[in-house]
Backbone as CSV, one residue per row, in Angstrom:
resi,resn,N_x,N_y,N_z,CA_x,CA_y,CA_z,C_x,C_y,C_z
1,UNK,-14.418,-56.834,12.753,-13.461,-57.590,13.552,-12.855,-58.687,12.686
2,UNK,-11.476,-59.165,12.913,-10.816,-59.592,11.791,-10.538,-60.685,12.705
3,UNK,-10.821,-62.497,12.219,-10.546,-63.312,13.297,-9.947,-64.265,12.450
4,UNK,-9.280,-64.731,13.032,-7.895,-65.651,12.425,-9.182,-67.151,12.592
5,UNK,-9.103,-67.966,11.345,-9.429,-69.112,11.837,-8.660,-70.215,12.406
6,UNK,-8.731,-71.040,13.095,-8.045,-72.346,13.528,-7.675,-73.111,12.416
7,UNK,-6.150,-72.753,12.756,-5.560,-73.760,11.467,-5.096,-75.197,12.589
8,UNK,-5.047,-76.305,10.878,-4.597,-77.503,11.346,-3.279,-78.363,10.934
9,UNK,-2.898,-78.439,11.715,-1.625,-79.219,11.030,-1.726,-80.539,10.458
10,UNK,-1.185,-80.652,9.398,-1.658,-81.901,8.507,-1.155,-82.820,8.926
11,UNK,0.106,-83.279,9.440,0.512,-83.917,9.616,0.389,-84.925,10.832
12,UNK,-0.853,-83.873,11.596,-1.000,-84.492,12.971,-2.440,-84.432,13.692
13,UNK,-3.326,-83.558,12.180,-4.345,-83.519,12.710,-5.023,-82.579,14.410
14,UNK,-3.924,-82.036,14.870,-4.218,-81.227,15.733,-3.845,-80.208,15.588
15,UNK,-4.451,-78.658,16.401,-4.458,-77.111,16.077,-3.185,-76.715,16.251
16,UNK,-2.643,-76.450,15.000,-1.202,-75.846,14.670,-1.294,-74.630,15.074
17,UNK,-0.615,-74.322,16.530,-0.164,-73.081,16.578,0.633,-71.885,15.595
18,UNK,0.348,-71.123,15.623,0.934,-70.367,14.491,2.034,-69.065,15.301
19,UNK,2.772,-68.565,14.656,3.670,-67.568,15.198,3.198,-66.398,15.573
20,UNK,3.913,-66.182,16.777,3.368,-65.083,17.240,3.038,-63.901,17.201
21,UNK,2.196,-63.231,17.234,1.816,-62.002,16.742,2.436,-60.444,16.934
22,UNK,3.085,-60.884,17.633,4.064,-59.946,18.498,5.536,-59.831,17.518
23,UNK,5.597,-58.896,16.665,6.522,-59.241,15.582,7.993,-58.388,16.570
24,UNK,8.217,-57.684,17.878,9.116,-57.370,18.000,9.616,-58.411,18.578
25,UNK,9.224,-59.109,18.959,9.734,-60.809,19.124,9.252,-62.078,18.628
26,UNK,9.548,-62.426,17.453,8.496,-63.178,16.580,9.185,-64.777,17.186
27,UNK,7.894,-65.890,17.798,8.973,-66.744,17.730,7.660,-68.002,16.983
28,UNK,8.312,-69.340,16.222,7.313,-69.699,15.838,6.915,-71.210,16.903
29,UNK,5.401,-71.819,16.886,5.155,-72.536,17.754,4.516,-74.103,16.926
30,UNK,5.865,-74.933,16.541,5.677,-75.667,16.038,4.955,-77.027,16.730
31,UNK,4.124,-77.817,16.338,3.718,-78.846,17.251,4.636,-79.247,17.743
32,UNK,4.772,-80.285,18.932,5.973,-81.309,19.474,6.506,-82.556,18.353
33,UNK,5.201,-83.038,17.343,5.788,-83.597,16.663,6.815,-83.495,15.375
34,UNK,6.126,-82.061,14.724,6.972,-81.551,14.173,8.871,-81.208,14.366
35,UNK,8.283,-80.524,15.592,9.758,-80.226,16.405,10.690,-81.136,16.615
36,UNK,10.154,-82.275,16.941,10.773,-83.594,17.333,11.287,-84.207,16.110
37,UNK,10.551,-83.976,14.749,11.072,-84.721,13.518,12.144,-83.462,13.281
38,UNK,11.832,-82.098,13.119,13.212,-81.557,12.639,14.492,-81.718,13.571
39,UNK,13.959,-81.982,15.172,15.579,-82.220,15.802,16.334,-83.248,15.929
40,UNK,15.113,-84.485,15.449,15.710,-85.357,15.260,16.629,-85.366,13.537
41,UNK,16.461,-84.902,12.940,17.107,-84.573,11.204,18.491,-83.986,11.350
42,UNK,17.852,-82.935,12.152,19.366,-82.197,12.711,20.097,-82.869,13.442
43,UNK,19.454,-83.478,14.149,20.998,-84.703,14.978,21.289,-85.418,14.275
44,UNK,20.726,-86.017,13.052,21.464,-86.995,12.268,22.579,-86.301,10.853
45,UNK,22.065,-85.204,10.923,22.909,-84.029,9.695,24.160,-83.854,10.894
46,UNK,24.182,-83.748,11.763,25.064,-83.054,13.103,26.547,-84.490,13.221
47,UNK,25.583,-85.796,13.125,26.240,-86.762,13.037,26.919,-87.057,11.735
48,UNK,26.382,-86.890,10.745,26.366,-87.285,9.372,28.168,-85.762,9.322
49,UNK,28.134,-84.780,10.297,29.261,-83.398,9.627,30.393,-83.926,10.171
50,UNK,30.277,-84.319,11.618,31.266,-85.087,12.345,31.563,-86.585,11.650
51,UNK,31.139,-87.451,10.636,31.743,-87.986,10.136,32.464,-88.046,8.906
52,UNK,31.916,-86.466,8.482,32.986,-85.928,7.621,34.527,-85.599,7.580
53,UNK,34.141,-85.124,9.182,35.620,-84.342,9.490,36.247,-85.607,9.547
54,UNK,35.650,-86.461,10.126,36.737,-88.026,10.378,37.264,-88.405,9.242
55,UNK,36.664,-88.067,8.044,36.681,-88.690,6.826,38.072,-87.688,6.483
56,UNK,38.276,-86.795,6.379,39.297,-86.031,6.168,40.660,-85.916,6.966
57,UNK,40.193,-86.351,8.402,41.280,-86.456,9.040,42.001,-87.804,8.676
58,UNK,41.083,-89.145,8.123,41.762,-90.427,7.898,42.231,-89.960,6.461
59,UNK,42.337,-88.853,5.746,42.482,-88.792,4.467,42.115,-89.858,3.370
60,UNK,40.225,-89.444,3.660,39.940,-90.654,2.558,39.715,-89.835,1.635
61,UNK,39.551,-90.925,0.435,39.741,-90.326,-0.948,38.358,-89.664,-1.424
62,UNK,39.028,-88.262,-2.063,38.288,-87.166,-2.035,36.421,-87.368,-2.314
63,UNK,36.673,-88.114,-3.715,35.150,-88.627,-3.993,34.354,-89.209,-2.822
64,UNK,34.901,-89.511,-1.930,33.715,-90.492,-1.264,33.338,-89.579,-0.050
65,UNK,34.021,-88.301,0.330,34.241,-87.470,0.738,33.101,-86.400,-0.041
66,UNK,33.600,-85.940,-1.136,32.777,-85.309,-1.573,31.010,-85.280,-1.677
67,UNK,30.544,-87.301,-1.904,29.205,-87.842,-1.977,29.048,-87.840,-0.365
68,UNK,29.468,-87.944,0.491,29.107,-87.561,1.802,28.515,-86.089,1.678
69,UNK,29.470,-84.842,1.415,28.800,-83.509,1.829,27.390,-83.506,1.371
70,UNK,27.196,-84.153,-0.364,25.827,-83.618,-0.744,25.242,-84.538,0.068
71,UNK,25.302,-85.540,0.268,24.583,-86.096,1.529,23.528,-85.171,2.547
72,UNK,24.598,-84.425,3.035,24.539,-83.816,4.079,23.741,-82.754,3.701
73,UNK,24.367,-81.836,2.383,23.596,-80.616,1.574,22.226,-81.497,1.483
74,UNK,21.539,-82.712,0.867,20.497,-82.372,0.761,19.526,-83.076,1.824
75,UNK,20.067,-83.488,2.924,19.655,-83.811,4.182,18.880,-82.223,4.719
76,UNK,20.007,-81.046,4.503,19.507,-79.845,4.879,18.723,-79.361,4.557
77,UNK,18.568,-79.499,3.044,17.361,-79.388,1.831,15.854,-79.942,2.614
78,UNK,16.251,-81.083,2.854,14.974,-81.722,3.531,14.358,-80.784,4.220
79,UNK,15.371,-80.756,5.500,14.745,-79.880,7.031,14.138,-78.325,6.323
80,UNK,15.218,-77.433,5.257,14.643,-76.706,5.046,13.019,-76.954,4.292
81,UNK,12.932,-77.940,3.813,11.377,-78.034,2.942,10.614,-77.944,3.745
82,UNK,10.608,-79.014,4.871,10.132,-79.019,5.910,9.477,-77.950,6.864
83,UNK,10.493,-76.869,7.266,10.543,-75.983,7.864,9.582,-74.962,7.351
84,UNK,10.040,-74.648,5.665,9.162,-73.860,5.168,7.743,-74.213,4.596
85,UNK,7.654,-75.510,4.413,5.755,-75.597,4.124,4.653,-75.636,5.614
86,UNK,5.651,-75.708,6.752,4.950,-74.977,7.661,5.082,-73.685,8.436
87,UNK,5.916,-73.225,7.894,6.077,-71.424,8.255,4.922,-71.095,7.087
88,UNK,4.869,-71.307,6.021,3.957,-70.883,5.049,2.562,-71.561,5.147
89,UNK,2.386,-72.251,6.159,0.426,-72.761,6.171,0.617,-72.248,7.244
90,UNK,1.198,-71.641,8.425,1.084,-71.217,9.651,1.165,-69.865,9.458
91,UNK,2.339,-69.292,10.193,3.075,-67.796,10.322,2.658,-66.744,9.327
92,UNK,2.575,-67.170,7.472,2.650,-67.116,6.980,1.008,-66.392,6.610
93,UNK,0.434,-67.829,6.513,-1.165,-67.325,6.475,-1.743,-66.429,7.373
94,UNK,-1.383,-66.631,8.718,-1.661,-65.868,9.773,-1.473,-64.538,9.619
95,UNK,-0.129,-64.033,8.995,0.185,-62.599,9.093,-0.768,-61.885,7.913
96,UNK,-1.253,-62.557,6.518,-1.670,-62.162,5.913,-3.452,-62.071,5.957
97,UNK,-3.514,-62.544,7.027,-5.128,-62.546,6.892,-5.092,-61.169,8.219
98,UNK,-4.288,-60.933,8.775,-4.021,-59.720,9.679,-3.914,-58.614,9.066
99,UNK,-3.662,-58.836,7.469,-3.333,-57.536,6.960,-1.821,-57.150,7.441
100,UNK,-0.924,-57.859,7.021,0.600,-57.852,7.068,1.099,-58.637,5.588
101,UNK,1.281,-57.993,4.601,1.316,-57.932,3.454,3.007,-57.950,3.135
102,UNK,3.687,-57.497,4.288,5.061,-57.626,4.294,5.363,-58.652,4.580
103,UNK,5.136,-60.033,4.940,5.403,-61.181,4.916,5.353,-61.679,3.763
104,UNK,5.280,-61.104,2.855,5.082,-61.557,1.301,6.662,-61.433,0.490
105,UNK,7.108,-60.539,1.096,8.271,-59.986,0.763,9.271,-60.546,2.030
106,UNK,9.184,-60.924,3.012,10.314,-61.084,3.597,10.139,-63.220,3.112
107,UNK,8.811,-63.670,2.900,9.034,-64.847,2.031,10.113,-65.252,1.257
108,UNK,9.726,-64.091,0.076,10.313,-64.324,-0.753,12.036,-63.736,-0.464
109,UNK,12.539,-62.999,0.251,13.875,-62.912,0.460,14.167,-64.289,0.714
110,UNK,13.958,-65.081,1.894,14.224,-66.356,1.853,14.202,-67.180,1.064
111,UNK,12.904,-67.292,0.389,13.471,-68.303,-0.697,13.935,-68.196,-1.625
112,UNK,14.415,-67.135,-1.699,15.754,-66.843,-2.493,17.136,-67.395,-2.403
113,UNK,17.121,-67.263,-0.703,18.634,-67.593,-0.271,18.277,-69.107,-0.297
114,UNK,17.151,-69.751,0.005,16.890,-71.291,0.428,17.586,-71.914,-1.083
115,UNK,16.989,-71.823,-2.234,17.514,-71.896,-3.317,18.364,-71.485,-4.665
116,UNK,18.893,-71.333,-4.053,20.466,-70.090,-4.769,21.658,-71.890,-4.828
């Protein structure tokens, strides 16, 4: 019998749910605090795009324009780091101690595209 141990989330010290096992609907089950720090990132990246467009509609000058986007690019960077060092201590570990060896490979497709 093959038993998943209780993983923990580091960040909070309580049992990190992990994604579901049910891969024809995979969804993942991040703590509330977690969740709450990436939606809060995303509302401020969300805020941070809409004051881009303003920035273009007042036709400001391109440079300051431009140091805004990477702004924004590595604001996304963040959430993605984020995102993925707990898909990979969760979802990640989980599928492979199941003997799902193809999560190894659909990993690495992503972080391919994450850093391109």
């Amino acid at each position: 019998m093959n038993t998943v141990p209780e993983m923990m989330d580091p960040n909070t010290n309580a049992k990190a749910e992990a994604c579901s096992g049910d891969h024809s609907e995979r969804k993942s089950h991040h703590s509330d605090k977690v969740k709450n720090s990436l939606i809060s990132r995303l509302n401020r990246i969300e805020g941070q795009v809409r004051g881009i467009k303003g920035l273009i509609e007042k036709d400001t000058y391109c440079d300051d324009v431009l140091n805004q986007i990477a702004s924004v690019q590595s604001a996304l960077n963040g959430v993605g780091k984020l995102l993925l060092e707990h898909h990979m201590k969760s979802c990640v570990v989980q599928r492979i101690q199941e003997g799902d060896q193809d999560v190894l490979t659909e990993l690495m497709t992503t972080m391919n595209k994450l850093i391109k």
